[in-house]
Kinemage of the C-alpha trace (Angstrom):
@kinemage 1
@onewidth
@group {chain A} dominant
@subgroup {mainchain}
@vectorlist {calphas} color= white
{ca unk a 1} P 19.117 -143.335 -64.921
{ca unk a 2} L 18.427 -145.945 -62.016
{ca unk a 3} L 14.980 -145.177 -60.281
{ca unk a 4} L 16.783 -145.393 -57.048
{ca unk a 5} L 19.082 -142.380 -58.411
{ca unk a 6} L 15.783 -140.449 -59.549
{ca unk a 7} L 14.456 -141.259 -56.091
{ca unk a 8} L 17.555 -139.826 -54.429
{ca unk a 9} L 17.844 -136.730 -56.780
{ca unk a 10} L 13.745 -135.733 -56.226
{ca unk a 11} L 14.334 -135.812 -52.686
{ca unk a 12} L 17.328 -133.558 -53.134
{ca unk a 13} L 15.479 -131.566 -54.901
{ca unk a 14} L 12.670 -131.312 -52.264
{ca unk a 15} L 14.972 -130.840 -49.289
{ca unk a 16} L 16.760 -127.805 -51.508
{ca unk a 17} L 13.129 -126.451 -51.813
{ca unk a 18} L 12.345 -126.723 -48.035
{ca unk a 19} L 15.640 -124.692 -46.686
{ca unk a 20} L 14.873 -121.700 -48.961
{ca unk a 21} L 11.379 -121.765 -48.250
{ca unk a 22} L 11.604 -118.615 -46.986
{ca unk a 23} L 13.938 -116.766 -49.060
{ca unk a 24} L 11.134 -117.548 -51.999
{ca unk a 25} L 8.450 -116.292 -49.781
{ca unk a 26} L 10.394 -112.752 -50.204
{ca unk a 27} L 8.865 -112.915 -53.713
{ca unk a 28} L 9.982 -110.024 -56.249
{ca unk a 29} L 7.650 -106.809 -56.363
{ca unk a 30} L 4.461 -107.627 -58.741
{ca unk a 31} L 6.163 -106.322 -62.231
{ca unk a 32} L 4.177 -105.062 -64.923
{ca unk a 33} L 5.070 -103.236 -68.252
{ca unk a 34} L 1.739 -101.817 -68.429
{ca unk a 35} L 0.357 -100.665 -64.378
{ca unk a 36} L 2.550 -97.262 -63.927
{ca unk a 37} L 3.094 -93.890 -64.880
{ca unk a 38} L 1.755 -90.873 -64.578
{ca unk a 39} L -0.571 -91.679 -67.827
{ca unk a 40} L -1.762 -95.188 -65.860
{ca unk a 41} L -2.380 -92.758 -62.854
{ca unk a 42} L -4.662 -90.028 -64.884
{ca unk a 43} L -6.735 -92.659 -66.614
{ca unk a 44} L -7.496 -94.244 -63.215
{ca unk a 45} L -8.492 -90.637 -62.012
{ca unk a 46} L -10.858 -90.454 -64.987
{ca unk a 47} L -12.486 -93.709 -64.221
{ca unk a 48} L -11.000 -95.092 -67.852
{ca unk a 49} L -8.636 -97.709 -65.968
{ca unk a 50} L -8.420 -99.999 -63.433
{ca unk a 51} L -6.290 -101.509 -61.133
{ca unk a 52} L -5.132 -104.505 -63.468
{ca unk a 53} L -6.378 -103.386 -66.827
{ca unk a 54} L -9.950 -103.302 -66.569
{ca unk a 55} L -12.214 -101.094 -68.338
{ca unk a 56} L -10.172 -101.664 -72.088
{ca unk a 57} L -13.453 -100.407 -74.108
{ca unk a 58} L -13.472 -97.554 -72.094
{ca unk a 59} L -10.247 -96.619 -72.945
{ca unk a 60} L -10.450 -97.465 -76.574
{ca unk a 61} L -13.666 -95.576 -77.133
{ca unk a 62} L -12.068 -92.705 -75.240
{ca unk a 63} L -9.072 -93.074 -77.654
{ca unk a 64} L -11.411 -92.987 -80.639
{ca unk a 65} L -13.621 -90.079 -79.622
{ca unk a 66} L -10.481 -87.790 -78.850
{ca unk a 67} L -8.746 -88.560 -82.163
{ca unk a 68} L -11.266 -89.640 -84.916
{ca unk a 69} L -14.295 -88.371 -84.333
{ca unk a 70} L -13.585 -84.379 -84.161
{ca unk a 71} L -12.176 -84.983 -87.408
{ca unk a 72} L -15.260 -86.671 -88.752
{ca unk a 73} L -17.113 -83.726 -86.939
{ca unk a 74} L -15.065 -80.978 -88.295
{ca unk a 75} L -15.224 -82.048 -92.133
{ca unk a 76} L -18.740 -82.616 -91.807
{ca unk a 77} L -19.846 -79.290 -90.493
{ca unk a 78} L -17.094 -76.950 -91.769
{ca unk a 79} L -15.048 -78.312 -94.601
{ca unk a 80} L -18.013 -80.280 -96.294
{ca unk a 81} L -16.921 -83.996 -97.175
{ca unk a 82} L -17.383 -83.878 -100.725
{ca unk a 83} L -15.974 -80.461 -101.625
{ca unk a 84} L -14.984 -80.274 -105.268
{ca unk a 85} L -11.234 -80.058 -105.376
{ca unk a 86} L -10.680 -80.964 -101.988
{ca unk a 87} L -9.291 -84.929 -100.871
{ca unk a 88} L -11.927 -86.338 -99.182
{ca unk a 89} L -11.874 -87.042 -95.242
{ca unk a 90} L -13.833 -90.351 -95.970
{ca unk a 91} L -11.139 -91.118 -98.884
{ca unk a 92} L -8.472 -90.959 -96.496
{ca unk a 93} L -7.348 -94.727 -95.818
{ca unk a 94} L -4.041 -93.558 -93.712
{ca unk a 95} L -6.187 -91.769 -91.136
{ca unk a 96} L -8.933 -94.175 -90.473
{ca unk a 97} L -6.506 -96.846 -89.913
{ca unk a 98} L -4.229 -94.756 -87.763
{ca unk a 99} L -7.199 -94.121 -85.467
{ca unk a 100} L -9.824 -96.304 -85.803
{ca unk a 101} L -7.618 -99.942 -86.222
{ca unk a 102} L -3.710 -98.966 -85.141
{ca unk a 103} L -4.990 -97.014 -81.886
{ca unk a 104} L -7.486 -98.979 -80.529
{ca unk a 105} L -4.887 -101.965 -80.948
{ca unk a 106} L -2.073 -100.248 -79.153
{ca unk a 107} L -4.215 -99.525 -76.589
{ca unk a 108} L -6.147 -103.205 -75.979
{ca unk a 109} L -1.985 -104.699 -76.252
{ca unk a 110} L -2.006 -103.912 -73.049
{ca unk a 111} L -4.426 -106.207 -71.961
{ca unk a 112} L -1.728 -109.249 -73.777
{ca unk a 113} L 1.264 -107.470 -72.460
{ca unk a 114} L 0.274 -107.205 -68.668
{ca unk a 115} L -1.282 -110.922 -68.670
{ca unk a 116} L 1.700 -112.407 -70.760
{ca unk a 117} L 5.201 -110.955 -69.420
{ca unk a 118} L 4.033 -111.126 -65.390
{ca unk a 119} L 4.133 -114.975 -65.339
{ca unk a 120} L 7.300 -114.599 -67.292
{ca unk a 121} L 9.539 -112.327 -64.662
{ca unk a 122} L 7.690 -115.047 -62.174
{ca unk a 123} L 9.547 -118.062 -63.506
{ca unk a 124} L 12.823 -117.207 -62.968
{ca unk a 125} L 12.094 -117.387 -59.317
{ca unk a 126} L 9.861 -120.437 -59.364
{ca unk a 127} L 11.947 -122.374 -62.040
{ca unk a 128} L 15.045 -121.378 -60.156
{ca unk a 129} L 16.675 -120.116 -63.035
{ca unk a 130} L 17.502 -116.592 -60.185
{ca unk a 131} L 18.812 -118.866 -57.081
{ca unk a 132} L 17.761 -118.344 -53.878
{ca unk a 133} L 20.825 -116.285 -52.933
{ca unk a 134} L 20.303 -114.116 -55.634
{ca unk a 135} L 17.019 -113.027 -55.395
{ca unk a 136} L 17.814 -109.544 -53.726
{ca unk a 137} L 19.879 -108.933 -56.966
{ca unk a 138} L 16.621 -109.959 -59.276
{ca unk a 139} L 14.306 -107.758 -56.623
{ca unk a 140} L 16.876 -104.979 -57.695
{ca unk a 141} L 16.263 -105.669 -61.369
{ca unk a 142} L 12.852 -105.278 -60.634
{ca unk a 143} L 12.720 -102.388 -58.986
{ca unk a 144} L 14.466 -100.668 -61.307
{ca unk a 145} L 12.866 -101.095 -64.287
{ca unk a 146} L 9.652 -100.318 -62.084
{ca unk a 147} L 11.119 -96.739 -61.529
{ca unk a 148} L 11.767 -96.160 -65.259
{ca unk a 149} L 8.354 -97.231 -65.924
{ca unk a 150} L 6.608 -94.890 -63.478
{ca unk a 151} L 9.300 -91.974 -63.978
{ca unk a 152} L 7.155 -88.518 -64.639
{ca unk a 153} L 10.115 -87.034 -66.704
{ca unk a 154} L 10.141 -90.324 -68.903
{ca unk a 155} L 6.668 -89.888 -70.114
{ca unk a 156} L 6.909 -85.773 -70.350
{ca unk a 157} L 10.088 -86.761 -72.444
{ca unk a 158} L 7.681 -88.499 -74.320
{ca unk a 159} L 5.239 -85.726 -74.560
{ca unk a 160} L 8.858 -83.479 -75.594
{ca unk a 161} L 9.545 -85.510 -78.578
{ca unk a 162} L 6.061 -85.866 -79.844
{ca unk a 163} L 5.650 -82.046 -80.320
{ca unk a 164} L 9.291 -81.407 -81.775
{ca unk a 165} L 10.504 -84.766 -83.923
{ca unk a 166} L 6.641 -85.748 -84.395
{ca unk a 167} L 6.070 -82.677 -86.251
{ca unk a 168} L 9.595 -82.501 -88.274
{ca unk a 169} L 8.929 -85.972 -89.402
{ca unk a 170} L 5.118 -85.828 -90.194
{ca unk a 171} L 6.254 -81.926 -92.069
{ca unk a 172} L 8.960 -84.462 -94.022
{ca unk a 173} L 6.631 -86.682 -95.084
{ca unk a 174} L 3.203 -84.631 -96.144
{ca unk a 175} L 3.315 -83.204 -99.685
{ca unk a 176} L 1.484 -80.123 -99.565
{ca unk a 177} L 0.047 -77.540 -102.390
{ca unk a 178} L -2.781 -79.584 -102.993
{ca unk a 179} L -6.433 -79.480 -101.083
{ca unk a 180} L -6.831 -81.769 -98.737
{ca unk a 181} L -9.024 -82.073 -95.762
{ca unk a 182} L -7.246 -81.178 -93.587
{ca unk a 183} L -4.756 -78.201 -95.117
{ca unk a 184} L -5.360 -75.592 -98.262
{ca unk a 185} L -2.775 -74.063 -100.487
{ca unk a 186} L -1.275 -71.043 -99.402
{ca unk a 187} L 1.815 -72.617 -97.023
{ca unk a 188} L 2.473 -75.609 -94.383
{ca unk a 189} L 0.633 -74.841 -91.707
{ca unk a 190} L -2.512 -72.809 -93.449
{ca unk a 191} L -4.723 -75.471 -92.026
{ca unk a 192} L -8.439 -76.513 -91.524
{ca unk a 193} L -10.152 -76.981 -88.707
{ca unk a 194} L -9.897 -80.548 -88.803
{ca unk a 195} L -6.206 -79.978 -89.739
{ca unk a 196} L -5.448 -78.111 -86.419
{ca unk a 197} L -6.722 -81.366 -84.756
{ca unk a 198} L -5.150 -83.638 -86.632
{ca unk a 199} L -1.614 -81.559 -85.906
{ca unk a 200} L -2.217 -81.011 -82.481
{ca unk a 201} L -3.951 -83.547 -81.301
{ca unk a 202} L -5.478 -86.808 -83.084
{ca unk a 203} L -1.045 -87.405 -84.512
{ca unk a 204} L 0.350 -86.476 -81.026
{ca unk a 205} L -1.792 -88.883 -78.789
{ca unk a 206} L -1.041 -91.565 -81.428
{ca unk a 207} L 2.419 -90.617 -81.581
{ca unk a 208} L 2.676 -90.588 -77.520
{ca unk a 209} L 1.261 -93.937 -77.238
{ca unk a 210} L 3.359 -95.619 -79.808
{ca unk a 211} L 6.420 -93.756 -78.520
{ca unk a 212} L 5.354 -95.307 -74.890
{ca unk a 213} L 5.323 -98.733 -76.092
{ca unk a 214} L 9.274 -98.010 -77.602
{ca unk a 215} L 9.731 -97.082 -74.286
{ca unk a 216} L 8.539 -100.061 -72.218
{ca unk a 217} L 10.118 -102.540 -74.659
{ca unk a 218} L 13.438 -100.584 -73.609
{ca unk a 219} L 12.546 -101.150 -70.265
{ca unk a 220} L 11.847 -105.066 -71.308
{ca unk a 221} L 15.596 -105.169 -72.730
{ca unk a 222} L 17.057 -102.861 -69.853
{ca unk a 223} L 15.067 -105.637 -67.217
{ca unk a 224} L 16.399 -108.921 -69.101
{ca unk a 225} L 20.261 -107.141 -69.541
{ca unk a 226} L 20.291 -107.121 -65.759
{ca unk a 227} L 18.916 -110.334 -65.241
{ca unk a 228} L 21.744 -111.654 -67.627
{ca unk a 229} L 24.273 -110.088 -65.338
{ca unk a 230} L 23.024 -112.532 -62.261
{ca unk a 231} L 24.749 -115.836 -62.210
{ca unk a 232} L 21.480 -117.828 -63.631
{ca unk a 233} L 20.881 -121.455 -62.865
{ca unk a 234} L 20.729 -122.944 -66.447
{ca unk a 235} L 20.443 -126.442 -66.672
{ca unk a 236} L 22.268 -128.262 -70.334
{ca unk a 237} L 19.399 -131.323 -69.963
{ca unk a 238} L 16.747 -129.257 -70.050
{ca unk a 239} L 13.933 -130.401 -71.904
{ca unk a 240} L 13.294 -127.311 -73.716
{ca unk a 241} L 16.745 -127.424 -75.727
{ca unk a 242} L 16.812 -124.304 -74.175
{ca unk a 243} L 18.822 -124.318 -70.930
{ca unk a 244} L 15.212 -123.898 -69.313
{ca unk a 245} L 15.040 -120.290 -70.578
{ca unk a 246} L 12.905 -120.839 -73.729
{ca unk a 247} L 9.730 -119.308 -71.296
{ca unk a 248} L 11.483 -115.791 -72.201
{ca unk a 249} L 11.042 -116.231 -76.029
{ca unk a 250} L 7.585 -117.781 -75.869
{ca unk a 251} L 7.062 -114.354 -73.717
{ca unk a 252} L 7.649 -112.245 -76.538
{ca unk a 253} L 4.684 -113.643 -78.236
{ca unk a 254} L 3.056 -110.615 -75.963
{ca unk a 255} L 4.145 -107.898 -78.020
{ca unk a 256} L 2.395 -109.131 -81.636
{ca unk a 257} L -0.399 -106.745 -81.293
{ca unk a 258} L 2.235 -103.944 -81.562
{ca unk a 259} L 3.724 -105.766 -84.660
{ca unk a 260} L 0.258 -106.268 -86.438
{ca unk a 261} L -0.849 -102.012 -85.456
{ca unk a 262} L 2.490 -100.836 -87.350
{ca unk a 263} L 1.720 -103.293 -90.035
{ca unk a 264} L -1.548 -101.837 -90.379
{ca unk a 265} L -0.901 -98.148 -90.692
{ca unk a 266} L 2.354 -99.321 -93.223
{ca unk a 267} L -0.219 -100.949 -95.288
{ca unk a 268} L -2.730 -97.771 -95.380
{ca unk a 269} L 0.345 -95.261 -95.921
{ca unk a 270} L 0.989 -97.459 -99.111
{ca unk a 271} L -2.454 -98.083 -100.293
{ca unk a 272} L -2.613 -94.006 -100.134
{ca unk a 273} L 0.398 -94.350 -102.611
{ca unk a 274} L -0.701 -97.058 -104.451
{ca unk a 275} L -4.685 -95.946 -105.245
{ca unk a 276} L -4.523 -91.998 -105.138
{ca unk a 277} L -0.725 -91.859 -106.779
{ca unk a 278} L -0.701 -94.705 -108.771
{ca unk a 279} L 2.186 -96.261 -107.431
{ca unk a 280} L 3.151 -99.838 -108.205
{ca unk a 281} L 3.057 -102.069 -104.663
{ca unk a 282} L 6.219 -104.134 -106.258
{ca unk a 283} L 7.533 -100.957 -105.900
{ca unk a 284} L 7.731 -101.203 -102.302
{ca unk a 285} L 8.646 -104.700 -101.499
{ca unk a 286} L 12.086 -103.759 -99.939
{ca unk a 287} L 10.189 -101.577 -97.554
{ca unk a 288} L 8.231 -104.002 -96.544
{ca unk a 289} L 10.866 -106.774 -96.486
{ca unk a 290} L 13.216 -104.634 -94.238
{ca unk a 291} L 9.962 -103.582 -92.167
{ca unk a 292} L 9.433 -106.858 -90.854
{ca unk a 293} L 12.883 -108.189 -89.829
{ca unk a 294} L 13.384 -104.759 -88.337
{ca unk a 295} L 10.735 -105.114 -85.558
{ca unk a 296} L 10.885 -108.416 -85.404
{ca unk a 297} L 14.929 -108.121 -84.215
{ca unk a 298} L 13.261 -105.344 -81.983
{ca unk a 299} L 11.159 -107.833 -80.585
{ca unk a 300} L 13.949 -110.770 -80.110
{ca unk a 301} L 17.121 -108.951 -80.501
{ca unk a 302} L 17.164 -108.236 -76.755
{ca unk a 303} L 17.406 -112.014 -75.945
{ca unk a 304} L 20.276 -112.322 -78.215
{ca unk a 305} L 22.273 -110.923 -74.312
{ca unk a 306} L 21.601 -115.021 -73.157
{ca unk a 307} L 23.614 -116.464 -76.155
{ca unk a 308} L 27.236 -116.630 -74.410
{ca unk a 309} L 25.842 -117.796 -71.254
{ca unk a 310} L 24.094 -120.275 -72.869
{ca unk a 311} L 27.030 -121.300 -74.632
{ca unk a 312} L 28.903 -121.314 -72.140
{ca unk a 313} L 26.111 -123.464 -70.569
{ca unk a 314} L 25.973 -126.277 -73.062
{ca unk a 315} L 30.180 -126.409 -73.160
{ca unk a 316} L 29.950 -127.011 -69.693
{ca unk a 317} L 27.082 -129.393 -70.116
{ca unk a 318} L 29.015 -131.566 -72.734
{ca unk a 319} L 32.116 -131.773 -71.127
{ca unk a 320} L 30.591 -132.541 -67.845
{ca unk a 321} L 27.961 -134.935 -69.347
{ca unk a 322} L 30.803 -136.689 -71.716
{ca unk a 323} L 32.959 -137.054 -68.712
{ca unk a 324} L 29.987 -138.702 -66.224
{ca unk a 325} L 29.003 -141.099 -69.835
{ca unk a 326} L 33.239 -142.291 -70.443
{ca unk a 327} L 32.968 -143.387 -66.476
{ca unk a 328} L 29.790 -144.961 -67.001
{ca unk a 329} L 30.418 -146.363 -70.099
{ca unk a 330} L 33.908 -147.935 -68.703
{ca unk a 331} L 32.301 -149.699 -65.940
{ca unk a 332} L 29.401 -150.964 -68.057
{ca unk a 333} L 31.662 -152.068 -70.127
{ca unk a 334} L 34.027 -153.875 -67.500
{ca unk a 335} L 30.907 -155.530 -65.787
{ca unk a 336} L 28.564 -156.908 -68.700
{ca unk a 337} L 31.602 -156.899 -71.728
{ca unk a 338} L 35.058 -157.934 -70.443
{ca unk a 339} L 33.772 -159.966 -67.285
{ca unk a 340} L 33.935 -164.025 -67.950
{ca unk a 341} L 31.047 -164.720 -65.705
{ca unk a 342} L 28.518 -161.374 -65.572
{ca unk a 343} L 26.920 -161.461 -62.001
{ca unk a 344} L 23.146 -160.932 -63.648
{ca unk a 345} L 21.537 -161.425 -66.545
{ca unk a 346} L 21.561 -158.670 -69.334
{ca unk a 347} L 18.652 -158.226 -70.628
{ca unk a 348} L 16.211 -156.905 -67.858
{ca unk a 349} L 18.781 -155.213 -65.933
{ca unk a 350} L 18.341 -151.585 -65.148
{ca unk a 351} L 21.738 -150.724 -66.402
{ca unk a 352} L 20.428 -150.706 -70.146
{ca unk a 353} L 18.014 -148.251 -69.328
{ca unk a 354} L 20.139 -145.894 -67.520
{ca unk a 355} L 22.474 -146.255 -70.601
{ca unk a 356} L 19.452 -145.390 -72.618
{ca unk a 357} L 18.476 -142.437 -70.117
{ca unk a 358} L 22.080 -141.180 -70.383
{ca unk a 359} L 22.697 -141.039 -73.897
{ca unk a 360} L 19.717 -139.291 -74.019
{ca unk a 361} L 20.227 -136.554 -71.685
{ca unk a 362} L 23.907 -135.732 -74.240
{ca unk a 363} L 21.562 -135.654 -77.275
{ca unk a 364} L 19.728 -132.884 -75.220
{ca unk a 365} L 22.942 -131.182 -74.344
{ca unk a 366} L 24.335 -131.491 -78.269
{ca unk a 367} L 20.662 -130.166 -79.510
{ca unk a 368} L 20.398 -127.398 -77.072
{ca unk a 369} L 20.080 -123.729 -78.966
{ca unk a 370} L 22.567 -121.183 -77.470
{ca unk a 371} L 19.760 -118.522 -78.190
{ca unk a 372} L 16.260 -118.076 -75.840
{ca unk a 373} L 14.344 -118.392 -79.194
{ca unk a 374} L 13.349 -120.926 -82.230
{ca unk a 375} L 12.193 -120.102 -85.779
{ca unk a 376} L 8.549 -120.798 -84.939
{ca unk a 377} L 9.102 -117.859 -82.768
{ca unk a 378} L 10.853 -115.510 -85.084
{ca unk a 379} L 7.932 -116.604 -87.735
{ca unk a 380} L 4.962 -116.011 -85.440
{ca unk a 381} L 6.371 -112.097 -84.771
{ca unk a 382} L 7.207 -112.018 -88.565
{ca unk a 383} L 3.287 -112.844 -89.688
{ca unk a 384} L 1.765 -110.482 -86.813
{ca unk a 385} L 3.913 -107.678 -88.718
{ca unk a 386} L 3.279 -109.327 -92.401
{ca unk a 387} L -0.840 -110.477 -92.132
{ca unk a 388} L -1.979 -107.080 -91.882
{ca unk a 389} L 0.035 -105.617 -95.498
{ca unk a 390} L -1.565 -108.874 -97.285
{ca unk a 391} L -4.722 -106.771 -98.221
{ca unk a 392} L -2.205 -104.748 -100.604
{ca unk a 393} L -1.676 -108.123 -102.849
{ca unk a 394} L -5.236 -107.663 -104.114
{ca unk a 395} L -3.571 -104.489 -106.371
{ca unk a 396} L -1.723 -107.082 -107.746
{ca unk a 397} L -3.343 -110.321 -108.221
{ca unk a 398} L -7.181 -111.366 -108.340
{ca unk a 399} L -8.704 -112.272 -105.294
{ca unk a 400} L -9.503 -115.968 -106.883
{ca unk a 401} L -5.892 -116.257 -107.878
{ca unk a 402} L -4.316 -114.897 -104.841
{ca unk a 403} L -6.110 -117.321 -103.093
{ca unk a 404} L -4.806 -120.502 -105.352
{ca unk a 405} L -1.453 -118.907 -105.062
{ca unk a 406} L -1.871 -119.110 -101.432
{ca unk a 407} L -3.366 -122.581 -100.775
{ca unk a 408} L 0.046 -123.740 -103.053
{ca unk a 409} L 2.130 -122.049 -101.157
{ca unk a 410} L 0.286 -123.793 -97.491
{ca unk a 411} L 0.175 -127.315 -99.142
């Protein structure tokens, strides 16, 4: 377009900025996923938090020493670690992972989580994607999902759930009449030492905080379903094809940690299986196929609420757009076509350009995506969940040929 018109527009822009200069100084409360609850509240208490989520090898060592290490204690001084019949604690690749990789990484995602999604709920207030006039409705949004996420009865639902579904699913899924270290024939629950702390407490604190992060990416889709449901500025010529909401699906880059911990303990659950019952890994390649779509449309699914706005956005945008270019186009057309005697010279006149500028800003309209989200997005999510099962391809192939197999498959 003419410089004069980008002139004229930037100091629109400006003066819009200056009359609700204070509206935006009634910014939203400071949202985090992560600084709440009654769990945030007891680790502060204990010295093993702080106020924006310092002290993160506290926590994780804490996190180790109250599920990993009795064990390691117990087998050592009661069970023995080498007892002949028994299946050795150190043998064990499920639990080690579970506590000593999947924990420690649920627990440090906070750190990526907190940092990551605050600038996010920011920028719909300083992008103006929530209008001035709608702010109270976003400071609404906000406040709600801060209430869910500091909610006592939430978390001792939590707590509920662990100690009733957590054991039905982890008696479902344990074979038992053989030794093991942590249960001996003779029924279900005849258990070791170790075993009772493995039951009661080393599963349950895992289980809790996994179960907390289900929670707060509920609260994540609850939050964005009520932002949907304000009447969001969305511009068609954005430049991130995006309707200026792509900042929401770059957010969710925040949550790969969680991906890459459940990744983890899937891949030690079937290299149990594949070394100690000598099952085949091809065996499994559905499970891990399905595994990985299913949290990554955990992840993005959510976002999937935008698409008919966004729609809705670039129909607007074309017709709107197409009807602005066929005036445009008419009069350039009447002035430097049809007209005997043009006034100016063509070339060098600003009216190519701001036929350039405007054919343009349709191609951004026509290439917009209707969804908050690209494939390098989708991907990146996908390999946080993938990376951490690739160990398991060394049952399969040599590490010298995996590693040809893979530089082929890079370039």
């Amino acid at each position: 377009m003419p410089s004069a018109s980008v002139g004229h527009a930037s100091e629109s822009v400006r003066a819009d900025l200056d009359r609700s200069g204070s509206t935006l100084a009634q910014e939203p409360p400071d949202f985090s996923l992560v600084l709440g609850g009654p769990l945030f509240q007891l680790l502060r208490k204990a010295h093993l938090e702080g106020d924006a989520t310092e002290l993160l090898h506290r926590r994780i060592l804490a996190a180790i020493l109250l599920t990993w290490f009795p064990l390691l204690l117990f087998c050592a001084f009661h069970t023995g670690v080498g007892a002949a019949g028994r299946i050795s604690f150190f043998r064990d690749i499920e639990v080690h992972v579970r506590f000593l990789a999947g924990l420690p990484i649920l627990v440090a995602a906070e750190l990526l989580v907190h940092s990551r999604l605050r600038p996010v709920v920011r920028r719909f207030i300083e992008w103006r994607i929530v209008l001035p006039e709608d702010i109270p409705k976003f400071q609404k949004a906000v406040e709600s999902a801060i209430k869910i996420r500091n909610s006592v009865y939430a978390e001792l639902a939590l707590v509920a759930a662990v100690y009733t579904l957590g054991f039905w699913l982890w008696n479902s899924r344990v074979e038992f009449g053989r030794t093991t270290w942590f249960a001996l024939p003779g029924g279900r629950w005849n258990l070791t030492p170790a075993g009772y702390w493995y039951v009661f407490v080393s599963l349950p604190v895992f289980q809790f905080i996994l179960l907390r992060w289900y929670m707060r990416l509920f609260i994540w889709a609850r939050f964005l379903w009520q932002v949907n449901r304000i009447e969001l500025n969305l511009m068609p010529t954005h430049p991130d094809r995006c309707g200026g909401l792509s900042f929401v699906g770059k957010g969710s880059y925040a949550y790969s940690p969680i991906l890459f911990a459940q990744g983890a303990i899937l891949a030690a659950i079937l290299a149990d299986r594949v070394f100690y019952r000598s099952e085949a890994l091809q065996s499994f390649k559905f499970l891990i196929g399905g595994f990985v779509v299913f949290f990554v449309i955990v992840v993005l699914g959510p976002l999937l609420m935008f698409v008919p706005r966004l729609a809705r956005t670039k129909r607007t945008g074309l017709a709107d757009y197409g009807m602005f270019a066929q005036r445009y186009v008419e009069g350039f057309h009447q002035k430097w076509v049809r007209a005997p005697f043009p006034s100016a010279e063509l070339l060098g006149t600003g009216d190519i350009q701001s036929l350039a500028d405007l054919g343009n800003s349709y191609e951004n309209i026509r290439q917009m995506r209707v969804v908050p989200f690209g494939l390098q997005d989708a991907s990146r999510l996908a390999l946080a969940a993938a990376v951490p099962l690739s160990p398991l391809l060394l049952t399969i192939y040599p590490f010298d040929e995996l590693v040809v197999r893979i530089v082929k498959m890079l370039f």
